[in-house]
C-alpha positions, 0 to 999 in steps of 0.5 A: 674681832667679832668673835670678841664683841660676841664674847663680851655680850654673850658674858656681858649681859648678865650682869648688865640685866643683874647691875640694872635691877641693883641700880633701880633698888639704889635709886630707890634708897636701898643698896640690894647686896642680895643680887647674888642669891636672886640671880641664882635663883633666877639660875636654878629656876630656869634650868629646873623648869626647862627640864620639868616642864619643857617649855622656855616661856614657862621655865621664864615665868617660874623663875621671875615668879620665884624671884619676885617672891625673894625681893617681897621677902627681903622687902619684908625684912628690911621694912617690916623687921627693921632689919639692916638692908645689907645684912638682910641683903648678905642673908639673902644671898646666902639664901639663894646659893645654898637654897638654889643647891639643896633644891637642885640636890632634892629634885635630882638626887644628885650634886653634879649639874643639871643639864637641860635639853635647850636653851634661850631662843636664838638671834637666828641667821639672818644676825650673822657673826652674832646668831648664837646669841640670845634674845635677851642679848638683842633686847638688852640695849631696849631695856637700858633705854627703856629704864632711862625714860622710866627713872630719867624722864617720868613723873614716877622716875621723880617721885622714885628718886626722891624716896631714895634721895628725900624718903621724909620729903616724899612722905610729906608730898604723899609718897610711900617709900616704902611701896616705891621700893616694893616696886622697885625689889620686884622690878628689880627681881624680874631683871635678876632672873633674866640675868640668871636665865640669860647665864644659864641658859643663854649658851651653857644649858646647864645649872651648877651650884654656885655659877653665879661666882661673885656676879651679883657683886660685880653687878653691885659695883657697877651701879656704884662705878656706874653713878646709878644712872641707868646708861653708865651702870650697863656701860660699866657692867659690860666695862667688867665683863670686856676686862674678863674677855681679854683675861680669856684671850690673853690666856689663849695669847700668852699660855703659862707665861702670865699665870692662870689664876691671876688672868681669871681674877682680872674682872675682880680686880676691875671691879674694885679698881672701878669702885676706887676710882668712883670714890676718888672722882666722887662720881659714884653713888651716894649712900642711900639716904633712905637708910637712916629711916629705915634705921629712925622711922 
């Protein structure tokens, strides 16, 4: 049972760190369909500036840099070129897949996996079962409390509410929506590239092209499954990940008699049961309202 729990948090966190970034760009008014291109990024960094620098602590700062860099250029899109906020999102996500594999492919001069020789710090003995994990693991449930009290119980969790909710009733009082969402993307991005190093590094050590295989969509579900409040956005992003740890288990459970590829399309498959299910309880986030002045203003 443990081995499981360990399973679940090990695949959890990622999304739980990339569904975080996408619920603070909602509560913002933006619906961040560029969470993909920013973990992987987060991903390729990582791992490329372990290899070069050796150095962890360095390799974090390359790619939470890198992935503030592409929200400031999505935040630019959107606000500055009036772009549609889910196209430029889609855009940017095909930005960082194809960008993240031709920089891999022009430092290493090859398409296979770049293997780096460690990883994210480890919880250590004194943890027990769970010492395998990572410190981004340990400090998952404090950010998540963390980002609660920020957006739940602060004048600036209000005022960040209201340009999602009421972006020309913010203007009115003096806030600028639009700097409330830089903020917001930048955050955001801090959190994507930890949930890219945490992927990548947390127990693989190793970048692929393509890794992230659909993670920063499922991340965009759980903020909807999740009512984009901080709490319920983690608990359904680990709901998704719990999903795909029994599909790995019921592999091993029933071997060829339930087929392969239907068990690994199990996460999928909650996710869009989760979002259904959110719609019909009217339980999950609204549209963001902020869009029609991205679209009038």
């Amino acid at each position: 049972m443990i081995d499981f729990i360990v399973a679940v948090l090990r695949s959890g966190t990622p999304l739980v760190y990339v569904a975080l970034a996408g619920m603070i760009a909602q509560r913002a008014g933006l619906w961040h369909l560029g969470l993909e291109g920013i973990m992987i990024i987060g991903c390729c960094a990582t791992i490329i500036g372990i290899v070069l620098t050796g150095s962890y602590a360095l390799a974090i700062l390359i790619a939470c840099v890198l992935c503030i860099l592409a929200s400031m250029l999505l935040w630019f899109v959107i606000e500055k070129l009036k772009a549609n906020p889910i196209i430029a999102g889609l855009g940017l996500t095909g930005f960082g897949v194809g960008g993240t594999a031709l920089a891999a492919q022009s430092i290493f001069d090859s398409q296979a996996a770049v293997t780096a020789p460690f990883g994210a710090p480890r919880l250590g003995d004194s943890f027990g079962a769970f010492a395998s994990l990572s410190i981004f693991v340990a400090a998952m449930p404090a950010v998540v409390a963390l980002l609660w009290v920020l957006l739940r119980r602060t004048r600036f969790g209000l005022q960040l509410a209201a340009c999602g909710e009421h972006p020309f009733a913010a203007r009115s009082l003096g806030i600028d929506p639009e700097r409330m969402r830089l903020f917001a993307l930048c955050v955001g991005g801090v959190l994507c590239a930890i949930g890219g190093a945490e992927l990548a590094s947390g127990s693989l050590q190793i970048f692929a092209q393509n890794m992230t295989a659909g993670r920063g969509f499922m991340g965009f579900a759980a903020v909807v499954f999740g009512a984009a409040h901080p709490v319920w956005t983690a608990l359904a992003a680990l709901f998704f990940s719990l999903v795909g740890a029994i599909g790995i288990r019921a592999q091993i459970l029933f071997g060829d008699a339930v087929p392969h590829d239907l068990l690994l399309a199990l996460p999928y498959l909650a996710t869009v049961l989760g979002v259904w299910i959110s719609g019909r309880l009217r339980g999950g986030a609204k549209g963001a309202n902020g869009f029609s002045e991205l679209r009038d203003y």
